[in-house]
LOTIKE-613564 format. One record per residue (C-alpha): residue in one letter; x, y, z. Coordinates in nm, 3 decimals. Last residue first. Layout:
residues N
{resn a	c1 X	c2 Y	c3 Z}
...
This chain:
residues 385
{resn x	c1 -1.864	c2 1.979	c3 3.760}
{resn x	c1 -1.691	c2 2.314	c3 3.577}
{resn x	c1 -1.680	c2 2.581	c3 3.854}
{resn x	c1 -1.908	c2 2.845	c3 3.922}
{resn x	c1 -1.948	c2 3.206	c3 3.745}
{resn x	c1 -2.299	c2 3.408	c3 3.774}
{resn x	c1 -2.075	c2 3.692	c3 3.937}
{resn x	c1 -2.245	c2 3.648	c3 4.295}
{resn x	c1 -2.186	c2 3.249	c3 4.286}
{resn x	c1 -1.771	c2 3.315	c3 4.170}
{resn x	c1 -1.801	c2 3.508	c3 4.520}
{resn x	c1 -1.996	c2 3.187	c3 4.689}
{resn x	c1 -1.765	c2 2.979	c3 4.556}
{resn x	c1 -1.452	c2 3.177	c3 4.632}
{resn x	c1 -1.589	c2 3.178	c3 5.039}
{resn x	c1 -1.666	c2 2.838	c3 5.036}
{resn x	c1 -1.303	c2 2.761	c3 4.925}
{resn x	c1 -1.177	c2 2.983	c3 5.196}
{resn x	c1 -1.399	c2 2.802	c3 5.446}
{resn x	c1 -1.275	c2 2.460	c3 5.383}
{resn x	c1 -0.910	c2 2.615	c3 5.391}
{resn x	c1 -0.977	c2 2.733	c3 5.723}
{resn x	c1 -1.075	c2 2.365	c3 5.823}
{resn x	c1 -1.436	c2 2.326	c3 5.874}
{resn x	c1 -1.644	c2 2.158	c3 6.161}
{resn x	c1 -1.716	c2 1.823	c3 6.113}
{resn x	c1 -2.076	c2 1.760	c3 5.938}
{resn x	c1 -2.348	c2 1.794	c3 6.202}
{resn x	c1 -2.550	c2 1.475	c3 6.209}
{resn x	c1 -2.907	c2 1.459	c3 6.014}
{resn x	c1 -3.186	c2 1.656	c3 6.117}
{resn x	c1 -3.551	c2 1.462	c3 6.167}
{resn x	c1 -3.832	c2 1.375	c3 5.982}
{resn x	c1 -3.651	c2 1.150	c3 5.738}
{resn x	c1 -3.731	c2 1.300	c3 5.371}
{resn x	c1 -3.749	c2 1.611	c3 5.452}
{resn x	c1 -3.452	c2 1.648	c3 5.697}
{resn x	c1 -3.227	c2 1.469	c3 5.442}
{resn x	c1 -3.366	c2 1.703	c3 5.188}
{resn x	c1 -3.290	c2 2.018	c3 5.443}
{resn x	c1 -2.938	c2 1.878	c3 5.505}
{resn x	c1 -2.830	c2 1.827	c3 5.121}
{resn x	c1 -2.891	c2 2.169	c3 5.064}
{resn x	c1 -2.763	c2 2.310	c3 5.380}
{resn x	c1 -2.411	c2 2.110	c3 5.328}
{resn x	c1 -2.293	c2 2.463	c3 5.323}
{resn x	c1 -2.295	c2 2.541	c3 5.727}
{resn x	c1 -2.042	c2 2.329	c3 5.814}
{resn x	c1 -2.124	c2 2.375	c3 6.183}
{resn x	c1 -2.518	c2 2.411	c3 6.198}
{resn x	c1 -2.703	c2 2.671	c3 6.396}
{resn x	c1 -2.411	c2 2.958	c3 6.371}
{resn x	c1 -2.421	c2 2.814	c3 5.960}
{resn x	c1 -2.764	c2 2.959	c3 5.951}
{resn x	c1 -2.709	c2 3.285	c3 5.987}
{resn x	c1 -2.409	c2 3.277	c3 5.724}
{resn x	c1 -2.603	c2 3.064	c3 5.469}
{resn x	c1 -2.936	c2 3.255	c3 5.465}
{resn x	c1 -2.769	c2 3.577	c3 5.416}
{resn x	c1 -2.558	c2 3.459	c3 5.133}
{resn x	c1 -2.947	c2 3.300	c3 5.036}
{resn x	c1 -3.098	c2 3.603	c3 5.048}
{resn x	c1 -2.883	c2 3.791	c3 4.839}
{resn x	c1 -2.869	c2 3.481	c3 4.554}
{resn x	c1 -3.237	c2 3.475	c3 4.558}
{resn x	c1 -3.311	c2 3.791	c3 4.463}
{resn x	c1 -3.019	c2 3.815	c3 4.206}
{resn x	c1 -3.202	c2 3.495	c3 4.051}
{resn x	c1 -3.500	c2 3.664	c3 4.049}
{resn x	c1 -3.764	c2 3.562	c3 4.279}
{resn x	c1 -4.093	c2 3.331	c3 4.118}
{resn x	c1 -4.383	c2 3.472	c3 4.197}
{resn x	c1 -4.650	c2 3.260	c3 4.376}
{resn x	c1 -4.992	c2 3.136	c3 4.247}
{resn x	c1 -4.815	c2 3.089	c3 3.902}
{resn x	c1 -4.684	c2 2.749	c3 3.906}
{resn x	c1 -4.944	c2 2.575	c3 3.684}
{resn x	c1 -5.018	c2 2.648	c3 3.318}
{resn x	c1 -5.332	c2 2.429	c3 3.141}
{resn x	c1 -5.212	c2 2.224	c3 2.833}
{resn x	c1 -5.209	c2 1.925	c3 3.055}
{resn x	c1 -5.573	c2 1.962	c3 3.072}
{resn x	c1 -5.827	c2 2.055	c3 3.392}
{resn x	c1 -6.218	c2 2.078	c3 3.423}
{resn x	c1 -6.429	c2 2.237	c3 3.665}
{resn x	c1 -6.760	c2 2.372	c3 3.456}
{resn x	c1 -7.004	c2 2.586	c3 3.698}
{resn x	c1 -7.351	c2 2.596	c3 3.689}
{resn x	c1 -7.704	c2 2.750	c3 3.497}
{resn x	c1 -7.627	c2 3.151	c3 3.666}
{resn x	c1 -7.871	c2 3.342	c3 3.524}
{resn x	c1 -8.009	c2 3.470	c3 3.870}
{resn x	c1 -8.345	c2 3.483	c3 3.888}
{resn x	c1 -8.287	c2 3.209	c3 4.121}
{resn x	c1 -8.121	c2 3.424	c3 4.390}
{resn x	c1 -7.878	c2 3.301	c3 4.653}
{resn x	c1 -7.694	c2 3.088	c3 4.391}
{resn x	c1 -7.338	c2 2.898	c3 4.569}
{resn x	c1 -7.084	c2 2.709	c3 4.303}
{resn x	c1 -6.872	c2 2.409	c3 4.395}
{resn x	c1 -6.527	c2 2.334	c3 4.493}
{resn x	c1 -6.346	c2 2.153	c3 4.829}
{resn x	c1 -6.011	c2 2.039	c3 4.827}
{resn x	c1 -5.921	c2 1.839	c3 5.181}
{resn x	c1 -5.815	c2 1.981	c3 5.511}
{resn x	c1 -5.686	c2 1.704	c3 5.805}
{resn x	c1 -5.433	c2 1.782	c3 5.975}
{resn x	c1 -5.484	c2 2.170	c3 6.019}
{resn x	c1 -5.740	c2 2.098	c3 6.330}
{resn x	c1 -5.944	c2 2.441	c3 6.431}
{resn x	c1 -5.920	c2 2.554	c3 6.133}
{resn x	c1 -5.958	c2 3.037	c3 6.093}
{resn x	c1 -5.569	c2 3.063	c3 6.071}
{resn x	c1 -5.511	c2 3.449	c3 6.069}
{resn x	c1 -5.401	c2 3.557	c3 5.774}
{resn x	c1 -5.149	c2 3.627	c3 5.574}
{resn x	c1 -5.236	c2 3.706	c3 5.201}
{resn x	c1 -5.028	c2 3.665	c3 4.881}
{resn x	c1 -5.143	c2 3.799	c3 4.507}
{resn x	c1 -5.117	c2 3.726	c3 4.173}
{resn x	c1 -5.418	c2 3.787	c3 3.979}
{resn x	c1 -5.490	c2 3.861	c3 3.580}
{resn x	c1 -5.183	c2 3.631	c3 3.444}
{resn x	c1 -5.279	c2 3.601	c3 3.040}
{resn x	c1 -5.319	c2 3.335	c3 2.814}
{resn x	c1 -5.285	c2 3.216	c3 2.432}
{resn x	c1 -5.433	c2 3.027	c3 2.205}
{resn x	c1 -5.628	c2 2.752	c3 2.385}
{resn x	c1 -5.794	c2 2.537	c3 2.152}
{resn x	c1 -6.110	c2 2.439	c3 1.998}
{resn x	c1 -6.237	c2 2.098	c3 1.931}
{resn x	c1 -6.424	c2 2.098	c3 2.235}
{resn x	c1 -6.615	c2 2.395	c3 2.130}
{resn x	c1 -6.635	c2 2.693	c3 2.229}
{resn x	c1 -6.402	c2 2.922	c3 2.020}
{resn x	c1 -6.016	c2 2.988	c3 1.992}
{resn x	c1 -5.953	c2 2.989	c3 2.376}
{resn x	c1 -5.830	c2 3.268	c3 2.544}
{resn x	c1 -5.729	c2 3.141	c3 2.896}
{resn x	c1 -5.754	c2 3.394	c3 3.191}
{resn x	c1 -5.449	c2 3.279	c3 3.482}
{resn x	c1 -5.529	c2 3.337	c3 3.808}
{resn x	c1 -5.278	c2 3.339	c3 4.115}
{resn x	c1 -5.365	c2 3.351	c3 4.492}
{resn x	c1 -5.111	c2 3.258	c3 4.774}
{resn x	c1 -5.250	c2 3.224	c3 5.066}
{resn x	c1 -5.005	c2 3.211	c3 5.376}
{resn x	c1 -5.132	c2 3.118	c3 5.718}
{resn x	c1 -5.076	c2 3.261	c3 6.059}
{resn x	c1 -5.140	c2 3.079	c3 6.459}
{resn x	c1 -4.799	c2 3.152	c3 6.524}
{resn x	c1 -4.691	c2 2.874	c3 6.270}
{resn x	c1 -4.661	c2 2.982	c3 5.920}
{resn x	c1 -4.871	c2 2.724	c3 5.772}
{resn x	c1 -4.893	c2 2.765	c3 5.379}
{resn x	c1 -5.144	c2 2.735	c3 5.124}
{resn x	c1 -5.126	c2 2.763	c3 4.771}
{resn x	c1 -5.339	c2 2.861	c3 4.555}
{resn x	c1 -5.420	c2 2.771	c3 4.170}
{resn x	c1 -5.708	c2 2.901	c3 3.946}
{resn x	c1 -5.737	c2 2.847	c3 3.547}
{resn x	c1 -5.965	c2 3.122	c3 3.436}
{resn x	c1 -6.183	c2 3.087	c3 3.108}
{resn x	c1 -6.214	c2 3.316	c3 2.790}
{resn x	c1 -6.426	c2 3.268	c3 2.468}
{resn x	c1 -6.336	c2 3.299	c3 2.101}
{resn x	c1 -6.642	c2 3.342	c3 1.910}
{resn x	c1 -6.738	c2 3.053	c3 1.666}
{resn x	c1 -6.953	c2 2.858	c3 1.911}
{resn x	c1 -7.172	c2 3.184	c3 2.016}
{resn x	c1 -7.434	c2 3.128	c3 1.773}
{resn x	c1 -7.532	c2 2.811	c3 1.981}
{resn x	c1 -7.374	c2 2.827	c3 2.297}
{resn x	c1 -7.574	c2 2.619	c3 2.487}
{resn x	c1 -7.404	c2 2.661	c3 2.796}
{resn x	c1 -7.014	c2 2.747	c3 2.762}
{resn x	c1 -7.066	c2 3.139	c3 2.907}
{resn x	c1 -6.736	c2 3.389	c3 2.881}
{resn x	c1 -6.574	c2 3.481	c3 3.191}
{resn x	c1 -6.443	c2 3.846	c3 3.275}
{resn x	c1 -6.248	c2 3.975	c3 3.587}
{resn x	c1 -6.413	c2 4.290	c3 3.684}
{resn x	c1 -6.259	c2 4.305	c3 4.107}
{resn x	c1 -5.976	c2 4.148	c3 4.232}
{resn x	c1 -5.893	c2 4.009	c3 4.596}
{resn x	c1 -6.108	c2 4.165	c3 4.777}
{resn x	c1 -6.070	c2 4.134	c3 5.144}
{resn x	c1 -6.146	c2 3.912	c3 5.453}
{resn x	c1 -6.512	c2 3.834	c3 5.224}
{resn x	c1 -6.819	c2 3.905	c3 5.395}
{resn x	c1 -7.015	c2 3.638	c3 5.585}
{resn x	c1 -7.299	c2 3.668	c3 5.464}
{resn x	c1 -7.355	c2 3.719	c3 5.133}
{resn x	c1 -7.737	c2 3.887	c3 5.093}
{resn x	c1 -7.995	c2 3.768	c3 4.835}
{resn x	c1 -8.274	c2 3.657	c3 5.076}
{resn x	c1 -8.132	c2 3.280	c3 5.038}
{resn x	c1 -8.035	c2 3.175	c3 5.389}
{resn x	c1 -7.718	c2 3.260	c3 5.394}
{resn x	c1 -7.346	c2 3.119	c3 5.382}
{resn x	c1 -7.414	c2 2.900	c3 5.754}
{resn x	c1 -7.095	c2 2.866	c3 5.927}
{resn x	c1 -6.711	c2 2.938	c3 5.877}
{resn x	c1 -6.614	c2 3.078	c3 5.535}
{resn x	c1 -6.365	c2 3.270	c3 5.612}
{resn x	c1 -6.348	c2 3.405	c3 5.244}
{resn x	c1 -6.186	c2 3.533	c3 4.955}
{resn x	c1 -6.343	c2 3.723	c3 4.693}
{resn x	c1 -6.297	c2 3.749	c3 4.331}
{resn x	c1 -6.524	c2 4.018	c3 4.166}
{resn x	c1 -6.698	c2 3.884	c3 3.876}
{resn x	c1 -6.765	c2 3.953	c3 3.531}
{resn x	c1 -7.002	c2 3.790	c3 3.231}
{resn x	c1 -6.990	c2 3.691	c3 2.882}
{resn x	c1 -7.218	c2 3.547	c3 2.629}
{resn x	c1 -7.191	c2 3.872	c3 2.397}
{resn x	c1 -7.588	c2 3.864	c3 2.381}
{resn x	c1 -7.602	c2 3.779	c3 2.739}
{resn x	c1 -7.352	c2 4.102	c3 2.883}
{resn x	c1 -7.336	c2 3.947	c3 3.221}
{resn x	c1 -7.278	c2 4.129	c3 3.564}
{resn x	c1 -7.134	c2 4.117	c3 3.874}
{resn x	c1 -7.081	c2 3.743	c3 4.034}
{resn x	c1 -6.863	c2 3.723	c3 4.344}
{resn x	c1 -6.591	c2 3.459	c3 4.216}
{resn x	c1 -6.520	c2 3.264	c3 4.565}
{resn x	c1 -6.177	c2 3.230	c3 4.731}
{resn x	c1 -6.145	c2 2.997	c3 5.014}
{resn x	c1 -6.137	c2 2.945	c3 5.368}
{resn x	c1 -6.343	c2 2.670	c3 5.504}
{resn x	c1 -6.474	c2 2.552	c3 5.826}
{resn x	c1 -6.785	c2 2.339	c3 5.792}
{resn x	c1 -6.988	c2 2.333	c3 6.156}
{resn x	c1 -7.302	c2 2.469	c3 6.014}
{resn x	c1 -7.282	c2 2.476	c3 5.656}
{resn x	c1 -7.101	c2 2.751	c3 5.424}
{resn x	c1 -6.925	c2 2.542	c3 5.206}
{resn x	c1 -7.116	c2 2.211	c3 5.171}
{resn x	c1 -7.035	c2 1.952	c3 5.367}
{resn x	c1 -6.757	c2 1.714	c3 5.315}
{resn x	c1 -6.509	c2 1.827	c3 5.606}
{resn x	c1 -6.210	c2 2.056	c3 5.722}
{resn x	c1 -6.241	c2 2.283	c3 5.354}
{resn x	c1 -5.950	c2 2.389	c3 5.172}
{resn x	c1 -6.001	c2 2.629	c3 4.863}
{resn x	c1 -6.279	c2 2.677	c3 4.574}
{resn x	c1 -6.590	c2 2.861	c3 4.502}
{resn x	c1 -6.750	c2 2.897	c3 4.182}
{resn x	c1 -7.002	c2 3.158	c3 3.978}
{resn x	c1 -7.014	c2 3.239	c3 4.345}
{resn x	c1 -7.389	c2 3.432	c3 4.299}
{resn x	c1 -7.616	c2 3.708	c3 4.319}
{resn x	c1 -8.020	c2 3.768	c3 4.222}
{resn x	c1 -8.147	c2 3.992	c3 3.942}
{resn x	c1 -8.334	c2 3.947	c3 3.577}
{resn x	c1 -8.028	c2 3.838	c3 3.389}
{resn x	c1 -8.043	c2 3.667	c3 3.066}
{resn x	c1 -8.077	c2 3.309	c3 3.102}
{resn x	c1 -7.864	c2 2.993	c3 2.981}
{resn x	c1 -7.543	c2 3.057	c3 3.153}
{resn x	c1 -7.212	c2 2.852	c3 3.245}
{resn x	c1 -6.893	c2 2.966	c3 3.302}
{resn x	c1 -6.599	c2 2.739	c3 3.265}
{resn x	c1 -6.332	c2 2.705	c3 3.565}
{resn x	c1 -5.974	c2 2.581	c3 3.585}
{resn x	c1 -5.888	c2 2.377	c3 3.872}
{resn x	c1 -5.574	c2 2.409	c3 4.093}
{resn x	c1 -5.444	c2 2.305	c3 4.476}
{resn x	c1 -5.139	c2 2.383	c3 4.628}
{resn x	c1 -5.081	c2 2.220	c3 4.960}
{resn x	c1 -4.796	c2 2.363	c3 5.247}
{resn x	c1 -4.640	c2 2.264	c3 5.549}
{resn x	c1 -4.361	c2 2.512	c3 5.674}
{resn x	c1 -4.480	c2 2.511	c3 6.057}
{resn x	c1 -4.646	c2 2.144	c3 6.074}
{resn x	c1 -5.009	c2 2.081	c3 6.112}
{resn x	c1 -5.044	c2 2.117	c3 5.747}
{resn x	c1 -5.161	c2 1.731	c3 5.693}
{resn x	c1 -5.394	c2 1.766	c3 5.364}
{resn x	c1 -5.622	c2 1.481	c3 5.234}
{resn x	c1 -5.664	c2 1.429	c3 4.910}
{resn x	c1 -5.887	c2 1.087	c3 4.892}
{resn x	c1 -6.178	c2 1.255	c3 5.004}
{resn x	c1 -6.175	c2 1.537	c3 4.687}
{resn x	c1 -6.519	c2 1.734	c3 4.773}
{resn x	c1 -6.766	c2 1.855	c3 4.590}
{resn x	c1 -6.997	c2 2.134	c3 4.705}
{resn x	c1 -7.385	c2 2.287	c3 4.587}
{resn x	c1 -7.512	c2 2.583	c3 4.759}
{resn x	c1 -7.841	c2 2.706	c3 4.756}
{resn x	c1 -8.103	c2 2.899	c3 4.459}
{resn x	c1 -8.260	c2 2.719	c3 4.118}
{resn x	c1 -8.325	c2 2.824	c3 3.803}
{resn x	c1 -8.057	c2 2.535	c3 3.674}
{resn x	c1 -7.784	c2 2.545	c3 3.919}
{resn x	c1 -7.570	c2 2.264	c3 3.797}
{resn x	c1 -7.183	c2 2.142	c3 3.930}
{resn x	c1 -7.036	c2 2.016	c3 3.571}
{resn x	c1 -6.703	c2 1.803	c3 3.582}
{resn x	c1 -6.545	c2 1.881	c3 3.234}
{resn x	c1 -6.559	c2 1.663	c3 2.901}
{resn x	c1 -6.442	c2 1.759	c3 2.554}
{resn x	c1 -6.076	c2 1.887	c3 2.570}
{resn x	c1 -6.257	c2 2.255	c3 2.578}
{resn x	c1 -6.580	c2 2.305	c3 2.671}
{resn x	c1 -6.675	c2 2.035	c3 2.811}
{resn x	c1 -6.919	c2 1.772	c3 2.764}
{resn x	c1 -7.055	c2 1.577	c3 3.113}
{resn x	c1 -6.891	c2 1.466	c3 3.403}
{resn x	c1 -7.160	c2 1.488	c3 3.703}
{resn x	c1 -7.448	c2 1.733	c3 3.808}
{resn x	c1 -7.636	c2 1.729	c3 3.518}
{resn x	c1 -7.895	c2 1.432	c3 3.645}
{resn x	c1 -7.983	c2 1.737	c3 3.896}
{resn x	c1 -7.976	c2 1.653	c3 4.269}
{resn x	c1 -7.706	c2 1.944	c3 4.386}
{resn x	c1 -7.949	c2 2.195	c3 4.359}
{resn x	c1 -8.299	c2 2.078	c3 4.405}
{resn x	c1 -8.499	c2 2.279	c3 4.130}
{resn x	c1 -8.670	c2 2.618	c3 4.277}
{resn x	c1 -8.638	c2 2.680	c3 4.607}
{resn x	c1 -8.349	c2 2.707	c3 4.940}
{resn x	c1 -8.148	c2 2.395	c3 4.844}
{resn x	c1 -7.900	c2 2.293	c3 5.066}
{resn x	c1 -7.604	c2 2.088	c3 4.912}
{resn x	c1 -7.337	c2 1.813	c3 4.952}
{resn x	c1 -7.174	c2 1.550	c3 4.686}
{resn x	c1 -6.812	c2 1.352	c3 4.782}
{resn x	c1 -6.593	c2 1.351	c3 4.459}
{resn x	c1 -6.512	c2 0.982	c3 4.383}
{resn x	c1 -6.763	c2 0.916	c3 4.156}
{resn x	c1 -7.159	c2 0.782	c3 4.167}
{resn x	c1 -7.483	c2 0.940	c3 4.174}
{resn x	c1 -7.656	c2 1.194	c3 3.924}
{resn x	c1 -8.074	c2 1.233	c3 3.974}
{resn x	c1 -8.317	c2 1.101	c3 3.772}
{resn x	c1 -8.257	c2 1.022	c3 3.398}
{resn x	c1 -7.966	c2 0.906	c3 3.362}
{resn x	c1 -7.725	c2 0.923	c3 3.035}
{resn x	c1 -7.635	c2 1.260	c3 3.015}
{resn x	c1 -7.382	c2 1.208	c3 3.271}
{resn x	c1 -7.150	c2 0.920	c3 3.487}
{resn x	c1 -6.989	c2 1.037	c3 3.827}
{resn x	c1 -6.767	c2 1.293	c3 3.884}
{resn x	c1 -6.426	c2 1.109	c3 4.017}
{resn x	c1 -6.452	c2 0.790	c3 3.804}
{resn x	c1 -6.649	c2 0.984	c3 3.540}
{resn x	c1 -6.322	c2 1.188	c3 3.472}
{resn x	c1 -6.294	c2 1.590	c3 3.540}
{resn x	c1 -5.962	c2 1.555	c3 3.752}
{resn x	c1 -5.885	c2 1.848	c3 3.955}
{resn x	c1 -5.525	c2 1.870	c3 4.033}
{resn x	c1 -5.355	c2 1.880	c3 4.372}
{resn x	c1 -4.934	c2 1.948	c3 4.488}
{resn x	c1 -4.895	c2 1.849	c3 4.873}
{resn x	c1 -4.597	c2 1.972	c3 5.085}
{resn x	c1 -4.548	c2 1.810	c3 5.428}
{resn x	c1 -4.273	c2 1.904	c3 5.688}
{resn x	c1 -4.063	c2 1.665	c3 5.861}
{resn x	c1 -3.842	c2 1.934	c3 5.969}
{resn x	c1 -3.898	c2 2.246	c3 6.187}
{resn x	c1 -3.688	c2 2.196	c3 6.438}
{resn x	c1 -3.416	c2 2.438	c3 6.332}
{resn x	c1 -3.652	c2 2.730	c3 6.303}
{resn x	c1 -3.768	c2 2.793	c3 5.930}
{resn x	c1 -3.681	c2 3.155	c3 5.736}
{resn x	c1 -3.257	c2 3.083	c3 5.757}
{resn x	c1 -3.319	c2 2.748	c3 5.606}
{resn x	c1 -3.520	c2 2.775	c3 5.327}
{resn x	c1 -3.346	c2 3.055	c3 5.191}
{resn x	c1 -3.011	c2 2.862	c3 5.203}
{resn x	c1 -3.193	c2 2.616	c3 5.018}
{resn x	c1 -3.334	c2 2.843	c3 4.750}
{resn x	c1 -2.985	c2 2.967	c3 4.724}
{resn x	c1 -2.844	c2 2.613	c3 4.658}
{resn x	c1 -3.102	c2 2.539	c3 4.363}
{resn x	c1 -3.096	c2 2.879	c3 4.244}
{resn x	c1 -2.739	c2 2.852	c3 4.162}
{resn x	c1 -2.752	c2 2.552	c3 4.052}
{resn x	c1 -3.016	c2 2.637	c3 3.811}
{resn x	c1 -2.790	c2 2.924	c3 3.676}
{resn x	c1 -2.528	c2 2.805	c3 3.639}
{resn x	c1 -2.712	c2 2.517	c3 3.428}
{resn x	c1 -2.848	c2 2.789	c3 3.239}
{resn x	c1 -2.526	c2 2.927	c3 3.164}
């Protein structure tokens, strides 16, 4: 049955693809991005004592006082929280906006139907108890440059986790996730966002702190893997696909584990493309303080195979997908004759950049057999081979 069942969703998915993209829409791009949290993309840590340098990760910031954000010797790979090493962005008492960038992942979604999920998964980090300010505990998405999220000419969109409040003693905090246009300059540091978010996306999600733990190493402790997925819709519209996952792990330390984990946001959004060029978008991630009595110390990006991935977008139900791709396969069989070869059409069309020939058209008995496969199709039955 399960094979039934994947084929089923295989040629459904197909015939779904087809009847939602125009019949010149090929050569599309789809690009699937991981955070790494290696010295080769971070840079070395601990082990300098002026400021971090080095890794693949482009570096940006604006400071606005206290320590020079984005200069810090912290502010490479250094001990994680959970597999042992993570890529650490630093605040330290201090207030501005510190970005990484991924130059080597570069995103074409110039085409209608182009698409790039990207994923991290975030550890909190706090050494103060909190005497005022705000902060992104992290901000993540597509970004058309290197610069730091927020600067003059950067155009970003991305979702950004609005800090709330922190319980210290507990060693937790929450945050509202946000997600932003994030074209031109964030603020100047007088404690107000600007600009504000296109919407809320959640609100009193809950991270637990990985700095200097101390007493707090045997507690169980929760962090949020992130993935979204971005899609080009033509008409001047994008599709962002949000979906967090909040990992319990079984304390906080390396040596601890993830035990289990729980889907806190799923959510799609169409908007109105705020890039100027889609060819050329790349992952950007950092953190933003706008206050530095804020207790915010940095953010943690860090990745393991254990992590989940796939859950930005809900999967359909079989049934789901079996309706709309019927429907998908008779509309789309008036543009091509022969109209169930769909499947192997739109990976020809992939994988060329341009439509293959039209098959021959069918013989009456061609279309009676389609017809008993895609009834045997509707009552989960197909035929051995």
């Amino acid at each position: 049955m399960e094979n039934t069942t994947t084929m089923s969703n295989n040629l459904t998915k197909a015939c779904l693809l087809a009847l939602i993209l125009p019949a010149t829409s090929y050569a599309q791009n789809h690009y699937d991005w991981t955070i790494k949290d290696d010295e080769a993309s971070w840079g070395p840590g601990w082990t300098d004592s002026g400021p971090s340098g080095g890794g693949i990760y482009t570096r940006d910031h604006v400071s606005w006082y206290g320590a020079a954000m984005g200069k810090s010797k912290f502010e490479s790979a250094n001990e994680g929280p959970y597999d042992g090493q993570s890529g650490l962005i630093a605040a330290w008492k201090s207030a501005g906006i510190s970005t990484r960038t991924d130059p080597n992942a570069i995103f074409d979604l110039s085409t209608v139907g182009s698409s790039a999920t990207i994923r991290t998964a975030l550890h909190y980090q706090a050494k103060y108890p909190d005497t005022g300010g705000g902060a992104h505990l992290y901000q993540f998405g597509l970004t058309n440059n290197d610069s730091y999220l927020g600067k003059a000419g950067n155009e970003s969109l991305i979702v950004a986790a609005n800090y709330q409040d922190q319980d210290f003693a507990a060693g937790t905090a929450t945050y509202d996730l946000d997600l932003l246009d994030h074209n031109g300059l964030d603020t100047t540091g007088d404690g107000n966002w600007t600009p504000t978010p296109l919407t809320q996306i959640a609100s009193d999600l809950e991270l637990s702190s990985w700095c200097d733990p101390g007493a707090w190493d045997s507690r169980p402790g929760k962090s949020h893997a992130v993935e979204l997925t971005y899609t080009n819709l033509g008409n001047g519209k994008l599709q962002v696909d949000v979906g967090v996952i909040e990992m319990n792990i079984s304390g906080r330390t390396a040596a601890d584990t993830v035990t289990s984990s729980n889907q806190v946001v799923q959510n799609s959004f169409i908007l109105d493309n705020p890039f100027s060029d889609l060819s050329a978008l790349r992952p950007g991630f950092g953190l933003a303080v706008n206050d530095s009595n804020n207790p915010v110390s940095g953010a943690s990006f860090d990745w393991a195979e254990e992590f989940p991935t796939g859950f930005s977008v809900p999967e359909p139900s079989s049934a789901s997908l079996l309706g709309l791709g019927i429907a998908g396969f008779l509309i789309r069989r008036k543009r091509f004759p022969g109209g169930h070869f769909l499947g192997t059409i739109s990976r020809q069309a992939h994988e060329t950049g341009k439509a293959p020939a039209s098959p021959a058209p069918e013989s009456k008995d061609s279309r009676l057999k389609t017809w008993v496969l895609l009834k045997r199709m509707r009552f989960g039955v197909l035929p051995a081979g």
